[in-house]
RODO-2510 file (C-alpha; in nm, 4 decimals, decimal comma):
residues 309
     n   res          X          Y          Z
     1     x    16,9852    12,3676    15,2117
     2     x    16,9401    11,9812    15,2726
     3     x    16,9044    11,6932    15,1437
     4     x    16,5693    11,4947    15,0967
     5     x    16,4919    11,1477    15,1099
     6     x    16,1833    10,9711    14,9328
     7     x    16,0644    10,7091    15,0646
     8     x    15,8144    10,4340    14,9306
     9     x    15,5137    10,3677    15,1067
    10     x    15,3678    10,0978    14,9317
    11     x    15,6986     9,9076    14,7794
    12     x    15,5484     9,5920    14,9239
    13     x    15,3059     9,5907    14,6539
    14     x    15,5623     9,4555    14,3179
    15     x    15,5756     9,1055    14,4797
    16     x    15,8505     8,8745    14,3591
    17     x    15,8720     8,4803    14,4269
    18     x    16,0229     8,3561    14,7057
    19     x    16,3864     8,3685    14,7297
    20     x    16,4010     8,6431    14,4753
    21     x    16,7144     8,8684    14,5099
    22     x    16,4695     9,1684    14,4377
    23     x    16,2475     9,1419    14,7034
    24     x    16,0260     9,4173    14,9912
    25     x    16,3394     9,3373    15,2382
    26     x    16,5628     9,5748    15,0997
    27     x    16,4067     9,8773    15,1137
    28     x    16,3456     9,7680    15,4864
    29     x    16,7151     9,7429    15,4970
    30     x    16,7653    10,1004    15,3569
    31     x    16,4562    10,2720    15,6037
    32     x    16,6498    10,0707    15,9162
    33     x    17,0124    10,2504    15,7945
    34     x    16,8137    10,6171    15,7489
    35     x    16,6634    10,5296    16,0586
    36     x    16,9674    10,6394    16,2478
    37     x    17,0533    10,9540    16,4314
    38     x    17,2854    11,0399    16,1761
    39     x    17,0308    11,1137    15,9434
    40     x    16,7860    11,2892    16,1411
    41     x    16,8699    11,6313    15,9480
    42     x    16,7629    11,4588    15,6519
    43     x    16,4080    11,6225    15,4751
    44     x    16,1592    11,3129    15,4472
    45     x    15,8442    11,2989    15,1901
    46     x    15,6469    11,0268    15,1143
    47     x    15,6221    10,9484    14,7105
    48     x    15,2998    11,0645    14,5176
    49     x    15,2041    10,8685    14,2508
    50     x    15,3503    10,9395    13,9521
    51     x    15,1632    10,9356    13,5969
    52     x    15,3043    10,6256    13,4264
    53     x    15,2207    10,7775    13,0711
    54     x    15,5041    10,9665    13,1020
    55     x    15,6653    10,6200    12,9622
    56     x    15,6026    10,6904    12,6523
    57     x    15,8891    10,9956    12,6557
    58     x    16,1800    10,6765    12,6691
    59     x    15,9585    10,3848    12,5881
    60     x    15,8148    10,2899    12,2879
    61     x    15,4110    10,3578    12,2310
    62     x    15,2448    10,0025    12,3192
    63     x    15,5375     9,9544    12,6291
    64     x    15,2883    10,0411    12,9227
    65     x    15,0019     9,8499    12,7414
    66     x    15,2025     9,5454    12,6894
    67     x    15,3170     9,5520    13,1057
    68     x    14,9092     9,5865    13,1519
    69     x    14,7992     9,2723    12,9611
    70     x    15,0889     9,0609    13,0752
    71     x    15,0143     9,1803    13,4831
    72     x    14,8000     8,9264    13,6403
    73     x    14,4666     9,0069    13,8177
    74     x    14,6276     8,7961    14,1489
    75     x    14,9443     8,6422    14,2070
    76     x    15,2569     8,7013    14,0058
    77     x    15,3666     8,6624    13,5973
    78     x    15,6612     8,5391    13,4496
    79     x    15,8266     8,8720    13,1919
    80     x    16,1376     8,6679    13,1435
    81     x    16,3884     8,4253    13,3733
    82     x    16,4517     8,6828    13,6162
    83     x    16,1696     8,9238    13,5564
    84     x    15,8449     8,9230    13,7394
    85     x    15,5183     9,1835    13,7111
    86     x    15,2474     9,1242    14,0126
    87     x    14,8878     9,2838    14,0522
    88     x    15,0048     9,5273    14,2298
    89     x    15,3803     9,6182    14,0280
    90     x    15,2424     9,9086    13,8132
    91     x    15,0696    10,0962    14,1528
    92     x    15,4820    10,0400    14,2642
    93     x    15,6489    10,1522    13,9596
    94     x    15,3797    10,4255    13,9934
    95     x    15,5240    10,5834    14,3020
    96     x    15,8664    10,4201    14,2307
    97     x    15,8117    10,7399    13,9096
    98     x    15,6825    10,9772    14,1878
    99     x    15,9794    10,9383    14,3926
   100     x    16,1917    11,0380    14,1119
   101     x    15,9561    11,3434    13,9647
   102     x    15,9205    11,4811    14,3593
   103     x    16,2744    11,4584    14,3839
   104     x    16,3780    11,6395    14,0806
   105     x    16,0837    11,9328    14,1718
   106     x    16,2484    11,9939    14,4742
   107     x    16,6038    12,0058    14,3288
   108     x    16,5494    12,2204    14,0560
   109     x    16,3061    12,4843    14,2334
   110     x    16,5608    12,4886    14,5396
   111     x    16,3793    12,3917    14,8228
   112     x    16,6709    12,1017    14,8747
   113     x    17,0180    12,0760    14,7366
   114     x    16,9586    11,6853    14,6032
   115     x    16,7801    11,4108    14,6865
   116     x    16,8504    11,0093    14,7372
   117     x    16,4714    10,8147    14,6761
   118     x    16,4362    10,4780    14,7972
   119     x    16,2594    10,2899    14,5795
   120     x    16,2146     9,9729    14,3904
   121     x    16,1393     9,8076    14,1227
   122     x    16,4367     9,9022    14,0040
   123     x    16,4600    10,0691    13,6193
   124     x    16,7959    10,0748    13,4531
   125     x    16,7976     9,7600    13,2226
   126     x    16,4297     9,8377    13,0878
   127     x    16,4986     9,9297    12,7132
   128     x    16,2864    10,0979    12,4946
   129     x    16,1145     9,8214    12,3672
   130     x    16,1365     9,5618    12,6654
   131     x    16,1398     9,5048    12,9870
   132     x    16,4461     9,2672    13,1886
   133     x    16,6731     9,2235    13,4588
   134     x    16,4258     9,2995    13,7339
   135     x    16,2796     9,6304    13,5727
   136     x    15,9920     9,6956    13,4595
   137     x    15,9753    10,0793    13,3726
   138     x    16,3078    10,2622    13,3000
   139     x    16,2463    10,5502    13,5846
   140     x    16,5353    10,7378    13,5726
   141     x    16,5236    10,8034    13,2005
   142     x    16,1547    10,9271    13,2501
   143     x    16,3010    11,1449    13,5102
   144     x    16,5729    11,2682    13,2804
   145     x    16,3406    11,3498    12,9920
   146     x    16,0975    11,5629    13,2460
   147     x    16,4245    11,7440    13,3662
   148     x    16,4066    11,8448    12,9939
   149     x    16,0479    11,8982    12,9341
   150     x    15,9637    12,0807    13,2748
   151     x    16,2693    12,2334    13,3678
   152     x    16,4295    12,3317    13,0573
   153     x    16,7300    12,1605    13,1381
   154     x    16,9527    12,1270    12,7704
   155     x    17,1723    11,8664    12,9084
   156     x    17,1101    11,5804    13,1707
   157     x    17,3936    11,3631    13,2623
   158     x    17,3058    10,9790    13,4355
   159     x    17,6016    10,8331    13,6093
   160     x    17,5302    10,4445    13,7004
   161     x    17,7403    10,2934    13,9612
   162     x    17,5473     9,9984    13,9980
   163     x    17,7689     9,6268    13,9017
   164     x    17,5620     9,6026    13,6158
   165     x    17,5601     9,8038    13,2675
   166     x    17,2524     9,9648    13,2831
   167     x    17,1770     9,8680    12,9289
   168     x    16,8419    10,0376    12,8914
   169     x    16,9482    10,3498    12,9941
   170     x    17,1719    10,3115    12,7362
   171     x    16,9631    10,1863    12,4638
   172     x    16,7295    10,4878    12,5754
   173     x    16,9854    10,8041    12,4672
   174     x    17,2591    10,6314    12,2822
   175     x    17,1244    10,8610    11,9653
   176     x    17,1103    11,1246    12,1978
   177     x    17,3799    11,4431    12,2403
   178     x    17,1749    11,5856    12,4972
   179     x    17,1911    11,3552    12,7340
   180     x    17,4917    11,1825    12,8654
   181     x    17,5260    10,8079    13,0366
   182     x    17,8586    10,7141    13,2433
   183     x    17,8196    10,3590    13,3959
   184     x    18,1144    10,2036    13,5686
   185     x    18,0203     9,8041    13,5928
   186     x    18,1527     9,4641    13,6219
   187     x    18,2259     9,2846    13,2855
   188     x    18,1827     9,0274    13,1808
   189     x    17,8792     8,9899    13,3774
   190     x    17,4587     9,0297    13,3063
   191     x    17,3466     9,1714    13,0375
   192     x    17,6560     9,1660    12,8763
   193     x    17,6545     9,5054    12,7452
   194     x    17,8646     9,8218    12,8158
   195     x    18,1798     9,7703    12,6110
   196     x    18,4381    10,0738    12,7021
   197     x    18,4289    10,0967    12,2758
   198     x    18,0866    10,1690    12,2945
   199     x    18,0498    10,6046    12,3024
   200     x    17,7318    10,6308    12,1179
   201     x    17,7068    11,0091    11,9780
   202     x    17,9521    11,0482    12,1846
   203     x    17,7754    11,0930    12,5237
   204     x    17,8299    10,7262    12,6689
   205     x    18,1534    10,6591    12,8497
   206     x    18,1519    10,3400    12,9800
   207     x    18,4006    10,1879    13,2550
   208     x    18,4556     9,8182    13,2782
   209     x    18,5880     9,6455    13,5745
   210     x    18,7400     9,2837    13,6460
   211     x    18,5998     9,0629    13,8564
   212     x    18,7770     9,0482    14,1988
   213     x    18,8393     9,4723    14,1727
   214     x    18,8202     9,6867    14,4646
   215     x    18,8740    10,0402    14,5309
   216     x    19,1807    10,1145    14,3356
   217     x    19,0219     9,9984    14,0069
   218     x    18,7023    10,1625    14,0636
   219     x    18,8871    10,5543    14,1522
   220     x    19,0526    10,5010    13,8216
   221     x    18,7523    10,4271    13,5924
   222     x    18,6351    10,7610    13,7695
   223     x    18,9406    10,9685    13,7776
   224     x    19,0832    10,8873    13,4754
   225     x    18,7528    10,8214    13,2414
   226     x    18,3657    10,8711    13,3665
   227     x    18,4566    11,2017    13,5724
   228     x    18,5904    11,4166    13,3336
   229     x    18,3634    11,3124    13,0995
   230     x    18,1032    11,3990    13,2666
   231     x    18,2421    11,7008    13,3365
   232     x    18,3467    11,8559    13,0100
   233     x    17,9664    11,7538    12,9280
   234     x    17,8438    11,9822    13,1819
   235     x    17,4758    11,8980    13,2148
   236     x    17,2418    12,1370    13,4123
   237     x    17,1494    11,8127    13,5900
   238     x    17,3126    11,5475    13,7426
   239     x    17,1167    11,1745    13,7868
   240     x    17,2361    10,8890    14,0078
   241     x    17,1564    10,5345    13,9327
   242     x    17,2479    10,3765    14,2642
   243     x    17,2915    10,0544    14,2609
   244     x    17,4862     9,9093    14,5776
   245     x    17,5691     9,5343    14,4250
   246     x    17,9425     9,6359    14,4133
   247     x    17,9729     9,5676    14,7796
   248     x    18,2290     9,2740    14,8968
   249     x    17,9263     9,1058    15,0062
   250     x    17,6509     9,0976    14,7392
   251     x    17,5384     8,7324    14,5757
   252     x    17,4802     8,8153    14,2404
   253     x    17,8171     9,0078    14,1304
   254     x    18,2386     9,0037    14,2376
   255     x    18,3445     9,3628    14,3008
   256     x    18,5265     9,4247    14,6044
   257     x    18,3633     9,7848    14,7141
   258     x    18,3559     9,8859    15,0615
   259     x    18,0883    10,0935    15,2241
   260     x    18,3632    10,3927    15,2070
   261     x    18,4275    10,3329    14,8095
   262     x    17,9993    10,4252    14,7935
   263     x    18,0514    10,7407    14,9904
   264     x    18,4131    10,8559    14,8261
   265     x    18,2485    10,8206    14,5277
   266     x    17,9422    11,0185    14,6184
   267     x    18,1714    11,2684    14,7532
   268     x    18,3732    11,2767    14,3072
   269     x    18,0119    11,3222    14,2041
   270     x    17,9399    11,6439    14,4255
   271     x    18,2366    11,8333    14,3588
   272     x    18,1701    11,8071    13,9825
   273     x    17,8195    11,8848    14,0334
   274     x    17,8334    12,1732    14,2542
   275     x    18,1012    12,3278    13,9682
   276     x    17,8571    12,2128    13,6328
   277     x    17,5355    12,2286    13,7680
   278     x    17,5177    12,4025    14,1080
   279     x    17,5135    12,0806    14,2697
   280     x    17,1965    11,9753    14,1487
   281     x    17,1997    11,5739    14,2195
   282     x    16,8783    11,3597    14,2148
   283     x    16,9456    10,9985    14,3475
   284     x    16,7681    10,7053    14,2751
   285     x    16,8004    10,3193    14,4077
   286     x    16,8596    10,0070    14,1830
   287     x    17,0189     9,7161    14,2990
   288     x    17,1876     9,5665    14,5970
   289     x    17,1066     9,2533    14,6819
   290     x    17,2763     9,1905    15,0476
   291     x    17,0890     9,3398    15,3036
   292     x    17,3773     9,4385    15,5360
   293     x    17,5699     9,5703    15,1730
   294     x    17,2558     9,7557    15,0710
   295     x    17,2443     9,9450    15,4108
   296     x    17,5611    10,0569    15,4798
   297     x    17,6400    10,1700    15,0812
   298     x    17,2721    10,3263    15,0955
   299     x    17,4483    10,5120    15,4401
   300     x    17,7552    10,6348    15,2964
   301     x    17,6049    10,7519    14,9925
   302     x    17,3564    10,9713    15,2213
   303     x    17,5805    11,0607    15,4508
   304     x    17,8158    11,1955    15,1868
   305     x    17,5323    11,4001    15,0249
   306     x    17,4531    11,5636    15,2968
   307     x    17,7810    11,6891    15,3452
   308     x    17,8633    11,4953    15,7054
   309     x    18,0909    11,2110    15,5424
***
């Protein structure tokens, strides 16, 4: 058993303005890291296409028209302040969707024991009703609700380690017993949401973290709060939002991870895994915004799952 990587063959095609933290570069950052002989054991796919009309399962009926009429023919539209949609954003959110479905196939049939997919646009802060904070289609959730629909999974559990609350995610299963959202995140800090107070139906466990907080914080909020949580949930699947803005380095946030706080981590979510759900793990980038951040955190993270960190 191994572990599979997804790559993105056309993630060039959601343009973004210049200067734009989420931009092509890093997922160039992330295919120079896997490039290494480290990884060479990894199994490598190219994404299909996924069927965006699988939307509607976390998005509300008129969300993937709406994204249509606002996409321009050429160039690049303005969704909100930090938001953008290009003419050729859906065909990447597209494949950004078949990443995620591939991955999950070739989890839950066995052919791999989990997956990391490089993608982007990222999907965590698209809500129901809107997209924001650099996302256009909520991917993950999608992926969670097919774990459901074509697996038969009866619980799904999302753990978000990315700085920021992924507030759609959120806003997506908060009703929702069946499927359970951990998110460890920097607060206060964009969007403002993810209050520890905040359980939902009692399947969101949110960790908040001060500014300035390294590693010592962070194994707590796991330790002591989002791991067994997620463990006395015991899903049949377990989802990764990845997001690698903790790192020391990155622009837009002020945690103090190191690359060896991405793959320790990794390493918390395995062992619970492999005793819930037979280690079943399905991977999936959202932020980072320094290149040399993004790479290493994207490294330790694969490293760890397949077993050589």
């Amino acid at each position: 058993m191994t572990t599979l990587l997804v790559s993105q063959r056309n993630f060039e095609s959601h343009v973004t303005p210049t200067g734009h933290p989420e931009r092509p570069d890093r997922i160039r950052a992330v295919e120079d890291a896997l490039s290494a002989a480290t990884f060479a054991g990894l199994k490598r796919l190219d994404a299909p296409s996924g069927d965006l009309s699988l939307a509607q399962l976390v998005h509300s009926g008129d969300y993937l028209q709406n994204l249509a009429r606002i996409r321009p023919a050429e160039g690049i539209s303005r969704i909100d302040e930090d938001t953008f949609i290009s003419s050729g954003s859906l065909g990447a959110a597209a494949t950004a969707l078949g990443a995620g479905l591939l991955a999950l196939e070739e989890v839950a049939l066995g052919g791999v024991r989990n997956a990391f997919c490089a993608v982007r646009p990222p999907g965590h802060h698209a809500e129901r009703h809107r997209p924001m904070g650099f996302c256009l289609i909520n991917t993950i959730a999608i992926v969670a609700r097919e774990a459901q629909r074509k697996f038969g999974a009866e619980r799904v559990a999302i753990v978000d380690f990315d700085v920021h609350h992924g507030n759609g995610t959120e806003d997506i299963f908060q009703d929702d017993e069946t499927v359970f959202y951990g998110s460890s995140h920097q607060m206060p800090l964009y969007p403002g949401t993810g209050a520890p107070s905040f359980v939902g139906v009692g399947n969101i466990c949110n960790a908040a973290l001060p500014a300035g907080s390294g590693t010592e914080a962070m194994r707590a909020a796991y330790d002591d709060r989002i791991l067994p949580a997620l463990e006395a949930f015991r899903p049949d699947f377990l989802l990764v939002s990845a997001g690698f803005d903790a790192d020391y380095r990155d622009p837009l946030a002020g945690l103090n991870w190191k690359p060896e706080d991405f793959g320790w981590l990794t390493g918390r979510l395995m062992d619970v895994a492999s005793r819930v759900c037979d280690g079943r793990i399905v991977s999936m980038l959202e932020g980072g915004y320094d290149r040399q951040g993004l790479a290493t955190g994207v490294a330790a993270h694969v490293e760890m799952l397949m077993g050589a960190g």
